[in-house]
TORLUMMAR-618079 format. One line per field, with one value per atom (N, C-alpha, C): residue number from 1; x, y, z; residue in one letter; chain; atom name. Coordinates in Angstrom, 1 decimal. Example, Ala and Ser with C-alpha at 12.3 -4.5 7.8 and 13.67 -1.06 7.14 Angstrom:
2
n: c(1 | 1 | 1 | 2 | 2 | 2)
c1: c(13.2 | 12.3 | 13.2 | 12.8 | 13.7 | 12.9)
c2: c(-5.7 | -4.5 | -3.3 | -2.2 | -1.1 | 0.0)
c3: c(7.8 | 7.8 | 7.8 | 7.1 | 7.1 | 7.9)
res: c(a | a | a | s | s | s)
chain: c(A | A | A | A | A | A)
atom: c(N | CA | C | N | CA | C)
***
This chain:
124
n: c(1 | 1 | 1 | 2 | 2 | 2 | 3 | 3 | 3 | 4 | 4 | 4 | 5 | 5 | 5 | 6 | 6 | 6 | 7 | 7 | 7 | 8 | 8 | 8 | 9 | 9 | 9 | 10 | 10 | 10 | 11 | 11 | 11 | 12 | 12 | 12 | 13 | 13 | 13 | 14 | 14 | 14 | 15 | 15 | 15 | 16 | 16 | 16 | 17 | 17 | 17 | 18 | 18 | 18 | 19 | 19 | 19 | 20 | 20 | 20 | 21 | 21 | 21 | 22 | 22 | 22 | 23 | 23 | 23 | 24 | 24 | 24 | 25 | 25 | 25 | 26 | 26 | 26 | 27 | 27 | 27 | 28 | 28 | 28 | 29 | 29 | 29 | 30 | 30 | 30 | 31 | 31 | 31 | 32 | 32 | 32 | 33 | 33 | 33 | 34 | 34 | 34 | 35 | 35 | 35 | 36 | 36 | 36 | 37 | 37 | 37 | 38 | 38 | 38 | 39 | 39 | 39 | 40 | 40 | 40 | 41 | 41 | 41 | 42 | 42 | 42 | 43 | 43 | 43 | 44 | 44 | 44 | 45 | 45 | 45 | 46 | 46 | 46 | 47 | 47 | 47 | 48 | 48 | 48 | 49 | 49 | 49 | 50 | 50 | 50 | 51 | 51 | 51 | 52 | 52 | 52 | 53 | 53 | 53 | 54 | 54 | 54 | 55 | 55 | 55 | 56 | 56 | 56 | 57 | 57 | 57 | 58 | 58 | 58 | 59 | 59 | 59 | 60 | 60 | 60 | 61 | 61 | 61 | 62 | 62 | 62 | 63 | 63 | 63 | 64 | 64 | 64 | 65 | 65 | 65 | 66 | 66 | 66 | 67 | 67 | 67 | 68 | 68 | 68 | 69 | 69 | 69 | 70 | 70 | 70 | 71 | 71 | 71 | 72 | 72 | 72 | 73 | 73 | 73 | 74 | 74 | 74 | 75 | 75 | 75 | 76 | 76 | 76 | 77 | 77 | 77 | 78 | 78 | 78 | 79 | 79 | 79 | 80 | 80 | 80 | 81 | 81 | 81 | 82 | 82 | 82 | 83 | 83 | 83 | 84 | 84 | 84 | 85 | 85 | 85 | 86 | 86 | 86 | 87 | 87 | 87 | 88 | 88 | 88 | 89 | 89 | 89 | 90 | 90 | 90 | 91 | 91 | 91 | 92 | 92 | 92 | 93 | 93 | 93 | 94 | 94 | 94 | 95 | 95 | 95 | 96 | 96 | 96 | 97 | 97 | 97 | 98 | 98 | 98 | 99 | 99 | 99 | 100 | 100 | 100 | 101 | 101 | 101 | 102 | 102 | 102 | 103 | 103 | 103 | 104 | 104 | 104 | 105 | 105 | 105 | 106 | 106 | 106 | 107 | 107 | 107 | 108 | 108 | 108 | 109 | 109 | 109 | 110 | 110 | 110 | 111 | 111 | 111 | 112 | 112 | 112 | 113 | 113 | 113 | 114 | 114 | 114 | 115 | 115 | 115 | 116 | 116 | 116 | 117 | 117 | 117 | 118 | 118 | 118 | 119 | 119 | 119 | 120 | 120 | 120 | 121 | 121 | 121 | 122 | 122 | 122 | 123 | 123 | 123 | 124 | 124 | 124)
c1: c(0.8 | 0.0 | 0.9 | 0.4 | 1.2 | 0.7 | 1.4 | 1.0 | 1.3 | 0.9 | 0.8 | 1.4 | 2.0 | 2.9 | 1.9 | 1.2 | -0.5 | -0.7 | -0.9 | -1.2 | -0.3 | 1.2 | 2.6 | 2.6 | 2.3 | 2.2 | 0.5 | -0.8 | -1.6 | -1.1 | -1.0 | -0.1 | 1.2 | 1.8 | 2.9 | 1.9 | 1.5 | 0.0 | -0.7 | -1.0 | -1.7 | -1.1 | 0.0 | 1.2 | 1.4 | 2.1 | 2.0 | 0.9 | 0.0 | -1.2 | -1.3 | -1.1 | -1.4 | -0.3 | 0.9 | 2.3 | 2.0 | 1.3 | 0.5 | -0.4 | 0.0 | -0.8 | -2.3 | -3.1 | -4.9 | -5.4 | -5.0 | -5.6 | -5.1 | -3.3 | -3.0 | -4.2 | -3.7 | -4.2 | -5.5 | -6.3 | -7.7 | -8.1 | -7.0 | -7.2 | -6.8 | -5.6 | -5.3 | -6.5 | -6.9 | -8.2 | -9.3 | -9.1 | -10.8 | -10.4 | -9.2 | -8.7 | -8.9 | -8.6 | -8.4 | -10.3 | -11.2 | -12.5 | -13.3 | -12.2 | -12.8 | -13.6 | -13.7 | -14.7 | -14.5 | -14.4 | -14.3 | -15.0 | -15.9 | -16.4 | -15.2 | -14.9 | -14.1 | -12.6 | -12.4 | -11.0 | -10.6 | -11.3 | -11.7 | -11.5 | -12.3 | -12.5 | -11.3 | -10.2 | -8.7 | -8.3 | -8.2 | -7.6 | -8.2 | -7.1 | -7.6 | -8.6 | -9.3 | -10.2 | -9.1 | -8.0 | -7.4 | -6.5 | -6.0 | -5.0 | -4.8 | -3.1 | -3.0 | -2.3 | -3.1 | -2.0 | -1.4 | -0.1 | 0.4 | 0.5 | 0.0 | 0.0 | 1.1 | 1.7 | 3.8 | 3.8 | 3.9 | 4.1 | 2.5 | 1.5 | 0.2 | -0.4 | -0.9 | -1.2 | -3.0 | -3.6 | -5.2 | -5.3 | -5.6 | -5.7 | -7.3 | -7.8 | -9.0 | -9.9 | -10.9 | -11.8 | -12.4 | -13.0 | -13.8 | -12.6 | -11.3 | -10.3 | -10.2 | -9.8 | -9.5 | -10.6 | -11.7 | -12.9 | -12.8 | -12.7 | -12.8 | -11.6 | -10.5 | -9.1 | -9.2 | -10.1 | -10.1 | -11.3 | -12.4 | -13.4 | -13.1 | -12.0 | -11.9 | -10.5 | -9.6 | -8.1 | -7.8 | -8.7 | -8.5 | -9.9 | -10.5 | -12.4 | -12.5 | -12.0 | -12.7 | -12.0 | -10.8 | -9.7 | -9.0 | -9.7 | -10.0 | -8.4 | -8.0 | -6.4 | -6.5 | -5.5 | -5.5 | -4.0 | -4.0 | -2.5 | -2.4 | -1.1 | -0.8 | 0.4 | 0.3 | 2.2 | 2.7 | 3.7 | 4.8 | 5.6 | 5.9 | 7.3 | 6.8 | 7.2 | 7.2 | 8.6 | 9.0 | 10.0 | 9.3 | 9.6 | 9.8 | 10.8 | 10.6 | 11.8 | 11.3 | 12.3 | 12.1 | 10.5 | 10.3 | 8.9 | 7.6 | 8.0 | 6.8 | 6.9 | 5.3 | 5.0 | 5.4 | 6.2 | 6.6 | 6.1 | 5.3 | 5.0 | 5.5 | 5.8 | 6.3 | 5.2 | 4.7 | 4.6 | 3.5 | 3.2 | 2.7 | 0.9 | 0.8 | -1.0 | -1.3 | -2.2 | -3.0 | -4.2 | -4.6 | -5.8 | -6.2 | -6.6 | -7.3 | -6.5 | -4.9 | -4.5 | -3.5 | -2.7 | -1.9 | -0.8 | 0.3 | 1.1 | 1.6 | -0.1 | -0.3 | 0.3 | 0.9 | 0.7 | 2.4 | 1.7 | 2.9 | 3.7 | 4.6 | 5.0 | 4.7 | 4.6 | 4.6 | 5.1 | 5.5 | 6.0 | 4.6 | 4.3 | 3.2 | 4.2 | 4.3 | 5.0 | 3.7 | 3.3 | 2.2 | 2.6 | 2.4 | 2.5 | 1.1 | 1.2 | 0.0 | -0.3 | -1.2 | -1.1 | -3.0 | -2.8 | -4.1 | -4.4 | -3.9 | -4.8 | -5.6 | -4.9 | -5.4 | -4.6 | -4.4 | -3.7 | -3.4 | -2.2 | -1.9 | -1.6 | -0.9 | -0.3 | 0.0 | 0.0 | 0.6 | 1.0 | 2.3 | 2.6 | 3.4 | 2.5 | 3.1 | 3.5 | 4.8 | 6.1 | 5.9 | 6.9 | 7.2 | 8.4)
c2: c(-1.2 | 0.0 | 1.2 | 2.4 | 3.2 | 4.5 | 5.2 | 6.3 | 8.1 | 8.8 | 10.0 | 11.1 | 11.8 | 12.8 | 13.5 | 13.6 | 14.2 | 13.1 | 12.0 | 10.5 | 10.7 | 11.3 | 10.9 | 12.1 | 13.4 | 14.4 | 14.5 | 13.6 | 13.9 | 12.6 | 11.4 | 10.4 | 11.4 | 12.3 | 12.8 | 13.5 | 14.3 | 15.4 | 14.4 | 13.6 | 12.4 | 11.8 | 11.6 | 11.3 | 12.1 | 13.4 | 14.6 | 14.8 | 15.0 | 15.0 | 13.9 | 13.0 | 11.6 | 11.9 | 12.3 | 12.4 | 13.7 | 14.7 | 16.0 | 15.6 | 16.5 | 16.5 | 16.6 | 16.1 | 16.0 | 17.9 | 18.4 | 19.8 | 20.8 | 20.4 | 21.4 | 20.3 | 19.1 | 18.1 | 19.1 | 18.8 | 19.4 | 20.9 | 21.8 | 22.8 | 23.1 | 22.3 | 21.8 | 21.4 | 20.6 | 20.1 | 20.9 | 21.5 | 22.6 | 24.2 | 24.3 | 25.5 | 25.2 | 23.5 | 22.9 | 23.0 | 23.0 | 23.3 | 24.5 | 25.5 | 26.9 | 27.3 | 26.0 | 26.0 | 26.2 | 27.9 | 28.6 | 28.4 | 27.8 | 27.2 | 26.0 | 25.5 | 24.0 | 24.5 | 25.4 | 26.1 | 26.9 | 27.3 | 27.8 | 26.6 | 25.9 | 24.6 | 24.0 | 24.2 | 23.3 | 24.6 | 25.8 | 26.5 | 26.9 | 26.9 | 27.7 | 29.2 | 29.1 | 30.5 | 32.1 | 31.9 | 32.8 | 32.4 | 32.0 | 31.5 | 32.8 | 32.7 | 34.0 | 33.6 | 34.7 | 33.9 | 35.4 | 34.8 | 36.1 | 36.0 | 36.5 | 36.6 | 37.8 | 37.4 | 38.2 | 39.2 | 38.7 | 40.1 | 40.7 | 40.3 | 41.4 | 40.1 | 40.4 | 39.8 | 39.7 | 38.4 | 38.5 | 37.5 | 38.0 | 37.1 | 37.2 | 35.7 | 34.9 | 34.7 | 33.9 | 33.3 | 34.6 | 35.8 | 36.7 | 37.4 | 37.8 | 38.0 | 37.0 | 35.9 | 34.9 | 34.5 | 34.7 | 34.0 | 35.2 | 36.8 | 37.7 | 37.4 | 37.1 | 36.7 | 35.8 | 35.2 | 34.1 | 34.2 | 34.8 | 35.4 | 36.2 | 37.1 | 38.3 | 37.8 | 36.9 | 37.1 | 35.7 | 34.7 | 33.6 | 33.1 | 32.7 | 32.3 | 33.7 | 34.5 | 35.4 | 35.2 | 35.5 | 34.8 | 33.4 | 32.4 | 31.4 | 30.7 | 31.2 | 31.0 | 29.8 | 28.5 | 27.1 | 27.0 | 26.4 | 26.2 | 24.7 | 24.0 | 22.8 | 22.6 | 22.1 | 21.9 | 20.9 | 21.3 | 19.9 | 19.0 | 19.8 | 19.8 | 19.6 | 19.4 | 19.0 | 18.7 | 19.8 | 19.4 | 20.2 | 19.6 | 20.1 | 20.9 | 21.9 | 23.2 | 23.9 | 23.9 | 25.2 | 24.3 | 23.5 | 23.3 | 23.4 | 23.5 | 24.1 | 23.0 | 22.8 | 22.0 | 23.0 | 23.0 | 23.8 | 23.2 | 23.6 | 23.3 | 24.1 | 24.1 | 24.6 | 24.0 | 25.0 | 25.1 | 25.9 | 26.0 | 26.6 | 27.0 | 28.3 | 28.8 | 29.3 | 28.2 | 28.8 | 29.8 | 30.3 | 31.0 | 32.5 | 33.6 | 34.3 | 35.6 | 36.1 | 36.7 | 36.5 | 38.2 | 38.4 | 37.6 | 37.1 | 36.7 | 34.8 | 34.2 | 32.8 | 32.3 | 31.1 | 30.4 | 31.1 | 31.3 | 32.0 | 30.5 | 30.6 | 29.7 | 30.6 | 30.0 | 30.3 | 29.3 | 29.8 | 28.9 | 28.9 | 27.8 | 28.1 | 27.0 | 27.8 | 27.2 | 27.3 | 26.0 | 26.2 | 25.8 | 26.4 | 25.9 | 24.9 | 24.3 | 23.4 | 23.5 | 23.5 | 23.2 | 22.8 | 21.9 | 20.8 | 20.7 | 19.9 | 19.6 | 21.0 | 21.8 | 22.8 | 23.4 | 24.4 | 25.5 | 27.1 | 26.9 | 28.0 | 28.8 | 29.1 | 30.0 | 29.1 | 30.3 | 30.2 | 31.6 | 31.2 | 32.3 | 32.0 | 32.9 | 32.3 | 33.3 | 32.9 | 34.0 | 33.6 | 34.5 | 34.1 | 33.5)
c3: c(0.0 | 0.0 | 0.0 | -0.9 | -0.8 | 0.0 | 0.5 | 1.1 | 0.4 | 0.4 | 0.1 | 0.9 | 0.6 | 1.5 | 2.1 | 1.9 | 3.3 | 3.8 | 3.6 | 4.4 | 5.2 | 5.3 | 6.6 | 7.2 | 6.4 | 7.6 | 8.3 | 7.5 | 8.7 | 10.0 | 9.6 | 10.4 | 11.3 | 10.9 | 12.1 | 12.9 | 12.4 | 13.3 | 14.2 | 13.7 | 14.6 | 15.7 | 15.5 | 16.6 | 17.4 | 16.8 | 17.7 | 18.9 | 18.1 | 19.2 | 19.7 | 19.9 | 20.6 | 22.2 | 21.6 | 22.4 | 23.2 | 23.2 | 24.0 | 25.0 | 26.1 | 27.5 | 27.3 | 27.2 | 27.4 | 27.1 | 27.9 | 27.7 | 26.6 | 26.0 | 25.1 | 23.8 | 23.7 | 22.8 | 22.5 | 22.9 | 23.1 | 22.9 | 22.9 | 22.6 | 21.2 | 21.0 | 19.3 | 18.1 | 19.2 | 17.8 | 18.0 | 18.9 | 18.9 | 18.2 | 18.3 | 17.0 | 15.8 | 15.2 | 14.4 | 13.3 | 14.8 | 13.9 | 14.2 | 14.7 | 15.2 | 15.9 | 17.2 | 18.0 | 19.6 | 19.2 | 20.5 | 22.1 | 22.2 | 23.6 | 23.9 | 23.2 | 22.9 | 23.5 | 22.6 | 23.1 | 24.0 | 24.8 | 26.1 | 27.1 | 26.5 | 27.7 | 28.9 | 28.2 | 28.4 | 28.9 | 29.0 | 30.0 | 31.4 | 32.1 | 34.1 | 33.7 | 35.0 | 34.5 | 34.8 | 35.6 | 35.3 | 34.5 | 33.7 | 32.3 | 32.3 | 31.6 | 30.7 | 28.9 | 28.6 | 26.8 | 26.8 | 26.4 | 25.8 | 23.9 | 23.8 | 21.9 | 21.0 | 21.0 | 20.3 | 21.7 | 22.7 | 23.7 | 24.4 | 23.6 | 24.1 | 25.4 | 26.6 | 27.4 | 27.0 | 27.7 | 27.5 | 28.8 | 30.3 | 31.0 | 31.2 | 31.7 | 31.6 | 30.8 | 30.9 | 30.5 | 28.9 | 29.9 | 28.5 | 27.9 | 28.4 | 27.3 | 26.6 | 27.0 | 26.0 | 24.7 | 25.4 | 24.1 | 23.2 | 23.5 | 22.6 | 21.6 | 22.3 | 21.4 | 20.4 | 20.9 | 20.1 | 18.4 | 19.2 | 18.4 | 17.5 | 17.7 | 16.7 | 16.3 | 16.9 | 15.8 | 15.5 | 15.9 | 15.3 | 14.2 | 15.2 | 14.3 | 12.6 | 13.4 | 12.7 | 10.9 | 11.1 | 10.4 | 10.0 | 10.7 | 10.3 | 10.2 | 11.3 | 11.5 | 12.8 | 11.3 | 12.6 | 12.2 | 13.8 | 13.7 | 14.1 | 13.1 | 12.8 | 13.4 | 14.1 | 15.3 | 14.6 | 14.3 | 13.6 | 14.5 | 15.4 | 16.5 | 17.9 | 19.0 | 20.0 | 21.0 | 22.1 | 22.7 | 24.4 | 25.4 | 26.8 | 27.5 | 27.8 | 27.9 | 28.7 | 30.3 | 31.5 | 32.2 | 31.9 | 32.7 | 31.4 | 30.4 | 29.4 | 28.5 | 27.5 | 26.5 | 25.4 | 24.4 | 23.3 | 22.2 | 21.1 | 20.1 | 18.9 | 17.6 | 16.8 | 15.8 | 14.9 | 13.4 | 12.8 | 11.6 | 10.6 | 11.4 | 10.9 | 11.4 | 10.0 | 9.5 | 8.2 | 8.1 | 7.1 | 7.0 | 6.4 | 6.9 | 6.0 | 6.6 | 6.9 | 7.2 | 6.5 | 6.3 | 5.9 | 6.1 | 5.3 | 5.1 | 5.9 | 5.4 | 5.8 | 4.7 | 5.1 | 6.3 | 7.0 | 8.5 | 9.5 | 10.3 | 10.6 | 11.5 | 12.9 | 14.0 | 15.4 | 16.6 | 17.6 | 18.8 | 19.7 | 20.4 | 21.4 | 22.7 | 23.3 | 24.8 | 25.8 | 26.4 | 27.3 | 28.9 | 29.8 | 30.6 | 31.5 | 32.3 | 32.7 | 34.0 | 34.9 | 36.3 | 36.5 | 37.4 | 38.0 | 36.3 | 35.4 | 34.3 | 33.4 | 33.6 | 32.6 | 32.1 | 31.1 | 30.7 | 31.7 | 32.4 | 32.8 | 32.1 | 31.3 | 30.3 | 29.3 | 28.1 | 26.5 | 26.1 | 25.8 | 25.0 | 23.7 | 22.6 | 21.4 | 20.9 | 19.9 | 19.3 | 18.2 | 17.5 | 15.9 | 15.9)
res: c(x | x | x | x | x | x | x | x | x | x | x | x | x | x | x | x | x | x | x | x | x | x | x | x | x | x | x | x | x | x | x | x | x | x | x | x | x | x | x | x | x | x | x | x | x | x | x | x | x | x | x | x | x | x | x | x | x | x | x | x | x | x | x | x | x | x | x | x | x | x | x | x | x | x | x | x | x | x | x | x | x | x | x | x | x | x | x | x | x | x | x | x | x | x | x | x | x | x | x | x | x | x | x | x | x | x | x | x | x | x | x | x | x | x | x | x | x | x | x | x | x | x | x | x | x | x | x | x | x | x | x | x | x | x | x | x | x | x | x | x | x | x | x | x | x | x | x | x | x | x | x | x | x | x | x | x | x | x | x | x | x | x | x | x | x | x | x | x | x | x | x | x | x | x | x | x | x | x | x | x | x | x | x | x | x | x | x | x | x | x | x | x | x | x | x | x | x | x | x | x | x | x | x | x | x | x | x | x | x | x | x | x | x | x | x | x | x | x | x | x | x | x | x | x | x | x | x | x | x | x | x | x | x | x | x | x | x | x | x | x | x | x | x | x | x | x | x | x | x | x | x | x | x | x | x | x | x | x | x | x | x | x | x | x | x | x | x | x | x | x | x | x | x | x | x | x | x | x | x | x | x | x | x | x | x | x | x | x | x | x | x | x | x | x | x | x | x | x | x | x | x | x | x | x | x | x | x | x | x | x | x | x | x | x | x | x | x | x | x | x | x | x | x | x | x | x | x | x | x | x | x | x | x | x | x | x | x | x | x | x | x | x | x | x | x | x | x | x | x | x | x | x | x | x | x | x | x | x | x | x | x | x | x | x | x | x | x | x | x | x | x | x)
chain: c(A | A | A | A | A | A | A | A | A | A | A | A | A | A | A | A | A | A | A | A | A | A | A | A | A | A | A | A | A | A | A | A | A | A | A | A | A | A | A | A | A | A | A | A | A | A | A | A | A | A | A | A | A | A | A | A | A | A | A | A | A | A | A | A | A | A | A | A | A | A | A | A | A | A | A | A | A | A | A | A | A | A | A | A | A | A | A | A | A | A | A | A | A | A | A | A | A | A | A | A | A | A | A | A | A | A | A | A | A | A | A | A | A | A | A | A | A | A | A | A | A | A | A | A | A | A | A | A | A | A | A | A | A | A | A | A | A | A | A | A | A | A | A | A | A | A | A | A | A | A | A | A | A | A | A | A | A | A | A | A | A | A | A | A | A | A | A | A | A | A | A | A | A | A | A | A | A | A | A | A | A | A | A | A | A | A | A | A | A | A | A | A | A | A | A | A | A | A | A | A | A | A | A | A | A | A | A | A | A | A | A | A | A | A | A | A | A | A | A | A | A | A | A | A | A | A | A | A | A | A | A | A | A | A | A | A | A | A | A | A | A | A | A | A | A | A | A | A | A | A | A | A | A | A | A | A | A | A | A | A | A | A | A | A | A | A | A | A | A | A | A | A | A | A | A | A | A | A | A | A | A | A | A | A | A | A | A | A | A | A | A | A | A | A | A | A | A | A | A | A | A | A | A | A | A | A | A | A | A | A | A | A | A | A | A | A | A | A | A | A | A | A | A | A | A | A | A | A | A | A | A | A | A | A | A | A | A | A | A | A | A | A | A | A | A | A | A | A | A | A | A | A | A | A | A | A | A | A | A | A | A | A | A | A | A | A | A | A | A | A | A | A)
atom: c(N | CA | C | N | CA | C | N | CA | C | N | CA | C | N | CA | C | N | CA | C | N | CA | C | N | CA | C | N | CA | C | N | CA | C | N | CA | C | N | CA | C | N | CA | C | N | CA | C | N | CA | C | N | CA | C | N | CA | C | N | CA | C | N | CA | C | N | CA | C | N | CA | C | N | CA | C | N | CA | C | N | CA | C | N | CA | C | N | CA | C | N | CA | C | N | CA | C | N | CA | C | N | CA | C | N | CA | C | N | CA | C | N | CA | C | N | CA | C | N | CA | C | N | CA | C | N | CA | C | N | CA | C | N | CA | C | N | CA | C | N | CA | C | N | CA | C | N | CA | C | N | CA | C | N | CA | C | N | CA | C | N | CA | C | N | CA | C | N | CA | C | N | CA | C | N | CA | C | N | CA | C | N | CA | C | N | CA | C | N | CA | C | N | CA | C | N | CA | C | N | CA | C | N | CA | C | N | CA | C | N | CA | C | N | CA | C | N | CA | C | N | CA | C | N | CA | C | N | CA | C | N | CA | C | N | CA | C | N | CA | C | N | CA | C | N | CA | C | N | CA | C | N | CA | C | N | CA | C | N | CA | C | N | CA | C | N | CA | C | N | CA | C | N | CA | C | N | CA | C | N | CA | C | N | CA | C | N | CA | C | N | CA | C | N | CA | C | N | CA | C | N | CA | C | N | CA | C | N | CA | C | N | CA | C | N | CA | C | N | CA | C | N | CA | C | N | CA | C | N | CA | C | N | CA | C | N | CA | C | N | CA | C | N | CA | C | N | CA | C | N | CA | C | N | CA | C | N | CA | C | N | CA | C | N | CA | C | N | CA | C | N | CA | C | N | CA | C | N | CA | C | N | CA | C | N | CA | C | N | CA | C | N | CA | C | N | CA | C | N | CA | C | N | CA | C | N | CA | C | N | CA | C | N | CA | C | N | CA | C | N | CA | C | N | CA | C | N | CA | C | N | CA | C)
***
């Protein structure tokens, strides 16, 4: 049987996510179908994201962030990479969609505590 170079990178994505802690996992695939209740879900009610430097701590920052600079824009991000660093889940790769100069690559370093998302902050 032969496989397709989208058949081995959705198969590496698949892995990836498989090899991810329950809450980032989960927040990966609910960006994946721009489903902001979903992506909310897996962070602490005081979470903070930092987005290139701009802070958005809790719950109604974060859903607005999410509502106007992701949903809205239709921007998903596809992690290729995976390494643990300083205490953080680090992800690396490509955010597709309806914004200027897509597809971007990004870093998203998360941190975790009781099973949720304490922080994320993502760079270029």
């Amino acid at each position: 049987m032969q496989t397709s170079a989208h058949d081995n990178q959705r198969g590496g994505a698949e892995a990836l996510l498989a090899a991810l802690p329950k809450p980032i996992a989960d927040y990966i695939e609910a960006n994946a179908r721009l489903d902001v209740d979903a992506m909310l879900k897996p962070f602490a009610a005081d979470a903070v994201l930092f987005d290139i430097g701009r802070p958005h701590a809790g719950q109604a920052a974060l859903r607005t962030l999410f509502e106007q600079e992701v949903v809205a824009v239709k921007a998903i991000f596809t992690p290729d990479s995976l390494r643990h660093e300083d205490g953080k889940v680090v992800v690396e790769g490509p955010a597709h969609g309806h914004f200027k100069g897509s597809p971007i690559r990004f870093t998203y370093a998360f941190a975790l505590e009781n099973e949720t998302i304490k922080t994320l902050e993502i760079t270029l």
